[in-house]
N, C-alpha and C positions, 0 to 999 in steps of 0.2 A: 504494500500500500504506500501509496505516495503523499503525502500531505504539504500544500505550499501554503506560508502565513502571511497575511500582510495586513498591515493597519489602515484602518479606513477614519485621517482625520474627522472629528466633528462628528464620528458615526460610532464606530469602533473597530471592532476587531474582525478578519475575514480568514477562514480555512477552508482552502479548495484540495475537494479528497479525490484521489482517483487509487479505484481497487484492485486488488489482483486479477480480478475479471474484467476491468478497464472500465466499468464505471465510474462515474463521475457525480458528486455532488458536492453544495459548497454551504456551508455554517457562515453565517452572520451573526456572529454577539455584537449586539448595540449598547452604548453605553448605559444606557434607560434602564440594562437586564431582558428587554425582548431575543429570542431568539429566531432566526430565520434560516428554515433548510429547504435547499432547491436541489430537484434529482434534473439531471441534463439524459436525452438521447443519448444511446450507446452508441449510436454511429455516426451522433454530429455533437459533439462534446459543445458547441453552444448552442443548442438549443434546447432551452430550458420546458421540460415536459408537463414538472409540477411543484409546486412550495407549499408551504404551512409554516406558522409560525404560532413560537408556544412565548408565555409569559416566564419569569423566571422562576416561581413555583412550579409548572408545567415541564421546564426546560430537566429542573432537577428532579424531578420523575422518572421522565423519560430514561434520562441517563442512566439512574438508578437501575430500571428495567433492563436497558441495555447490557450494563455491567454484568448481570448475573444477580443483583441485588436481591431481587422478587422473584424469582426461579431460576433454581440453577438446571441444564439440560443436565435428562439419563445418561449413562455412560453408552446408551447405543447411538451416541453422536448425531448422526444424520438420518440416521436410518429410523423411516417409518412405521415398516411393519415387518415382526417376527414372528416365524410361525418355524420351533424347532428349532435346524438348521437353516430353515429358507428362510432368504431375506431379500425383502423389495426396497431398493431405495431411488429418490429423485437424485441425477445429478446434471448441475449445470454443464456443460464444455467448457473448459476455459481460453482462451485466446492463445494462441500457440502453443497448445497441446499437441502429442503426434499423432492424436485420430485425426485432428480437425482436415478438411478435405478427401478424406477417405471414406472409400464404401465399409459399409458394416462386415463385407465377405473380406477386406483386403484385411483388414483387422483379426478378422478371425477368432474374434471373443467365444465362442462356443467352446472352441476345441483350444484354445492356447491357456483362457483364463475358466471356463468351464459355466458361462454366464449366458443368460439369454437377455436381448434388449426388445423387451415387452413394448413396448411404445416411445416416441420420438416428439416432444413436443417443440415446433420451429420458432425460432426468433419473432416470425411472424405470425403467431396462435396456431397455426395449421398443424393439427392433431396426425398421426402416422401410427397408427395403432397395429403392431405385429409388421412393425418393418422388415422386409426383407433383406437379402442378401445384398444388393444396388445399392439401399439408400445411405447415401451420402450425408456421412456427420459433419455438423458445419459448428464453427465456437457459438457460443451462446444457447445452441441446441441443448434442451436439458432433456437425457433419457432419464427412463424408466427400465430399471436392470433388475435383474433377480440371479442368485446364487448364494452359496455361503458367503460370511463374514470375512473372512480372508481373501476368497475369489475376490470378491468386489472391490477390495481395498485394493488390489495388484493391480486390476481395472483401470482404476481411479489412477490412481498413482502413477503409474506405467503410460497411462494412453489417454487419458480425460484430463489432467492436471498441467498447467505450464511448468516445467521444473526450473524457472527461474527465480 
């Protein structure tokens, strides 16, 4: 994650975040204590999508929640649903991972990591339900995989993750 600060005389303070997935959003503390967050398009980093802004009661909440403060996650991390050994979980692509541009056959998740990718949902909403062997994983694509707890970690790791 990247984070750039710069102060906004007469206003306050500004932090422009951009994520391991290349998202982008940027924090406004104003002097007053208002805060202001704006999530920008993943493919036009200025163009601002959407904002909300909380008070500084609000702001300290929020954060709280974020932290862990009000729930800490189960140890099964990401992962949805367990049944057994089987395990269904969402995951995003990330931006220069070594699927990205590759068909799900060149990949070979079946047979290398032991995984089936149940569904494909596209950057663009468009649903791909029992993808076949063709379809083409692109970053931001987030499958729907199933296999054991290890498969899916090697998965992830190996072929859906940027390793930088």
């Amino acid at each position: 994650m990247k984070v750039r600060e710069s102060d906004l005389p007469g206003i306050g303070y500004k932090f422009e975040i951009i994520t391991k997935n290349q998202d982008k959003i940027v924090v406004v503390i104003h002097d007053d204590g208002r805060r202001e967050i704006y999530h920008f398009d993943s493919d036009d980093h200025e163009e601002c999508v959407s904002s909300i802004a909380f008070d500084d009661s609000e702001a300290r909440q929020i954060a709280g929640i974020l932290g862990g403060m009000a729930y800490k996650p189960k140890a099964l991390e990401t992962i949805d649903i367990a049944f057994d050994d089987l395990i269904i979980e969402w995951f995003k692509v990330e931006p220069g991972a070594p699927a990205v541009n590759k068909t799900i056959g060149e990949i070979d998740v079946r047979n290398k990591y032991g995984v089936t990718v149940i569904a494909i949902m596209k950057k663009n909403m468009k649903k791909s339900n029992n993808p076949g062997p063709d379809t083409v994983i692109e970053a931001g694509d987030t499958l729907v995989i199933s296999g054991e707890r290890n498969e899916l970690k090697g998965l992830i790791t190996n072929l859906l993750s940027n390793k930088e």
